[in-house]
N, C-alpha and C positions, 0 to 999 in steps of 0.2 A: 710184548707181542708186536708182530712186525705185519704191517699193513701195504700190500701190494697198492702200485699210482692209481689201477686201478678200479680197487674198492675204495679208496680215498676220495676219487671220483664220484663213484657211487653215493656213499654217505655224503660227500657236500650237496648231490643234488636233491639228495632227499632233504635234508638240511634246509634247501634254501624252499622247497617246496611248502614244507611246515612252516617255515617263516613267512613265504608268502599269500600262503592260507589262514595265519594266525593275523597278519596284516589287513587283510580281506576283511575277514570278519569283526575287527573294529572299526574299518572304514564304513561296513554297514551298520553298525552299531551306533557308529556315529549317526550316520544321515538317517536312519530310524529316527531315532531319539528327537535329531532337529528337525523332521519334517513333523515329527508330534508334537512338540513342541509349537512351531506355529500353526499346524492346525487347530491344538489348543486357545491361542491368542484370535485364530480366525472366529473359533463359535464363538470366544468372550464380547466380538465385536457385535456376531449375531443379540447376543443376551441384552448388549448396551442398545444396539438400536432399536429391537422390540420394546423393551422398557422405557423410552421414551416414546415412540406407538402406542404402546398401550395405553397412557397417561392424554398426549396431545388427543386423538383419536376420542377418549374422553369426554374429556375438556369440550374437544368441537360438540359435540351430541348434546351436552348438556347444554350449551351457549347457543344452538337453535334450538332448544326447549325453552327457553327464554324470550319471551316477549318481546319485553322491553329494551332487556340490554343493559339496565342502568342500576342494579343491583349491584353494592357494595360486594366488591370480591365475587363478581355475576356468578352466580348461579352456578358454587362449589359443590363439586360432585363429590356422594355421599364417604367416596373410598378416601379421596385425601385428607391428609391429617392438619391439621390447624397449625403448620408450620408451613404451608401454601397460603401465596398470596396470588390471588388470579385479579386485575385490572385490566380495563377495554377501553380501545379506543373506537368510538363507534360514530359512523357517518352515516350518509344518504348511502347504498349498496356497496359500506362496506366496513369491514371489521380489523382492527389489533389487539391480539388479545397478545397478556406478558403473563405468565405463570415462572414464580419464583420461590424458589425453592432453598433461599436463603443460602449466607455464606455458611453454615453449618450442614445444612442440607436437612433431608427429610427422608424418612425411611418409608418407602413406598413398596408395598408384593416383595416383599423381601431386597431391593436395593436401596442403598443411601444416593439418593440424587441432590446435586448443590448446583447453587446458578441459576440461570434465568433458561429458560427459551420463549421465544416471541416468533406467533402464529400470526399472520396478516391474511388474508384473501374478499374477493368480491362477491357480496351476497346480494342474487334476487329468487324471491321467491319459488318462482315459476323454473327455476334451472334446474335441470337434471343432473348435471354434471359441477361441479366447484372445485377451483383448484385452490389447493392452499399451498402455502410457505410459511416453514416455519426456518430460524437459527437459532444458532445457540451463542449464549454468551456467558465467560467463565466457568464455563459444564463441566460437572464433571458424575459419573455414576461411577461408586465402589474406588473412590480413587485412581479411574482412571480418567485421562483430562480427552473430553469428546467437541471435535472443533468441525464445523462446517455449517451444509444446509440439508434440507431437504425440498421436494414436494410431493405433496399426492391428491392425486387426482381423486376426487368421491364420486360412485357413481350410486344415484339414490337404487336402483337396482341393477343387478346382473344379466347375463341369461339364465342363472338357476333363481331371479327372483330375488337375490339376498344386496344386501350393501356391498361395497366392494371399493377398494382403496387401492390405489398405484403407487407404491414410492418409488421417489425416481433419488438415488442414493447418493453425496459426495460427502461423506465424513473421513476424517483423521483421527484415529486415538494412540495417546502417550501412556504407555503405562508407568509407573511409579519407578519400573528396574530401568527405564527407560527407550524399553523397547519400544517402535511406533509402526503403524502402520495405516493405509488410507483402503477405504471402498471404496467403487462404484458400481452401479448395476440398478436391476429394478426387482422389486419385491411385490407382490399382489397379495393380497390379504384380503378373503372373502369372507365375511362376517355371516359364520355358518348357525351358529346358535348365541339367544341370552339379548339379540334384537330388542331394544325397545321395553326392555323387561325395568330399567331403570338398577338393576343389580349389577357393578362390576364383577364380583366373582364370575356368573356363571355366563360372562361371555367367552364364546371360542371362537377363535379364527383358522383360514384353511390356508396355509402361505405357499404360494407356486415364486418361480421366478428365473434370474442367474443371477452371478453378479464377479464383483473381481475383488481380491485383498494382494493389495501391492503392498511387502515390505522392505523397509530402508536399506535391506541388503541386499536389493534388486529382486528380490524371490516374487515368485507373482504368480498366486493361486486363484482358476475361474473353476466358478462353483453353480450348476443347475440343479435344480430338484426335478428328482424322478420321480418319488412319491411325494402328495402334497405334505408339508409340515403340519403338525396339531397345534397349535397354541393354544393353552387356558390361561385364562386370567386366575385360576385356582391354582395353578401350579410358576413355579419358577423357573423352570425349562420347558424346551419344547419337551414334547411326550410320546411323537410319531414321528416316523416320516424318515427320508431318508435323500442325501444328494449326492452328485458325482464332482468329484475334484479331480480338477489333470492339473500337470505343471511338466517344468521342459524333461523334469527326470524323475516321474512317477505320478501315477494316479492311480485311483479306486473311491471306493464310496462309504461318504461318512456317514451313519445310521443312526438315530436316537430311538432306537426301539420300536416297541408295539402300543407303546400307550399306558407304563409305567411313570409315574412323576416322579421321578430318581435324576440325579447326574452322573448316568452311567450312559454314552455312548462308545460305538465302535469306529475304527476303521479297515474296512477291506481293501487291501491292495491288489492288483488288476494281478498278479501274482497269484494269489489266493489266500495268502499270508495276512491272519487277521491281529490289529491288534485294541488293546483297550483304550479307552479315552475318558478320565476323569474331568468332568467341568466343573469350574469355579463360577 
């Protein structure tokens, strides 16, 4: 069969069009997968810093439920497990408290946390407001190694009445494949129900904020919530709530549902193109 220059023409541009359609669509295939990918590693950062929130946070409640201060291992709250050792340095208006979590670590709400962190701030009775600091030293939750500071501001009440916490964020975490990446930002945490009840489970908190996950490959995702997040201290993930991500080449919003305790969230891309999001 003989093929005029013409049609040969033809077929090569057809040719190269399929080729460059089938190209396309792995080059998005690709950048799907890796912007899921560290969206992925961003909530694990979320799951890491709660879980030390929820524990420090604790900790402080319990240790001004304490008198005195001078109780051996002060005043271990009822949820951690007897492989915590909590020791205080305590002064005239002001406290160190070190909660260690052994080089094995200790499986706390479902994470293994190992290392130390050590909580310092200034106490007088009469304040409304207490800033504390905490760092960490040799940390790590789930195997992943968690390195910086925090603080947060306590405010004994809100404008809705309730407690209310500021963290103000500078962590780094290494995971195990070696990936790393660092926060900063600030996180509000309004201690919505389980106040004072003395029970860890059935506290929940309301989390508003923004904040930023810079990774080692320069990528660098800023994240606000639009609806507030649910946190239970009965569940291992958030269970509500939902935030907007931009970055220089896509954005939409990452959702953790309606108030199922599952690790199933989504993300929507500003496209409208939804996809799933398995958390560990």
């Amino acid at each position: 069969m003989k093929f005029t220059k013409k049609a040969i023409a033809t077929f090569s541009i057809i040719a190269l069009i399929f080729t460059s359609c089938s190209k396309d669509e792995t080059v998005e295939t690709d950048v799907t997968q890796k912007e899921t990918s560290e969206l992925k590693l961003s909530a694990e950062i979320d799951t890491a810093s709660d879980a030390i929130d929820d524990v420090m946070i604790e900790v402080y409640e319990n240790q001004e439920g304490d008198e005195t201060g001078k109780m051996p291992n002060v005043n271990r709250p009822n949820f951690l497990p007897d492989c915590v050792t909590i020791t205080a340095v305590i002064e005239q208006g002001f406290r160190e408290i070190t909660v260690d979590f052994g080089a094995e670590g200790c499986l706390i709400n479902g994470n293994n946390l190992k290392g130390k962190v050590i909580m310092s701030y200034d106490r007088e009775a009469s304040d409304r407001e207490v800033l504390i600091t905490y760092t960490l030293e040799d940390f790590y939750i789930n195997a992943k190694h968690i390195l910086g500071s925090k603080t947060i501001l306590k405010q004994l009440e809100n404008e809705n009445g309730n407690p209310q916490f500021a963290h103000t964020l500078d962590l780094t975490v290494i995971w195990p494949s070696g990936a790393q990446a660092s926060r900063q930002g600030l996180k509000v945490r309004e201690w919505v129900e389980g106040f004072g009840s003395g029970v860890f489970s059935d506290n929940v908190f309301k989390i508003t904020g923004n904040w930023t996950s810079t990774f080692v490959n320069g990528n660098s995702h800023s994240y606000e919530v639009v609806i507030p997040l649910r946190r239970q201290m009965s569940c291992y993930y958030v269970v509500s709530g939902s935030i907007a991500v931009s970055r220089n080449n896509f954005s939409g919003v990452f959702d953790y549902g309606t108030g199922d305790c599952d690790n199933s969230a989504t993300f929507t891309f500003n496209s409208g193109d939804v996809i799933d999001i398995v958390l560990n």
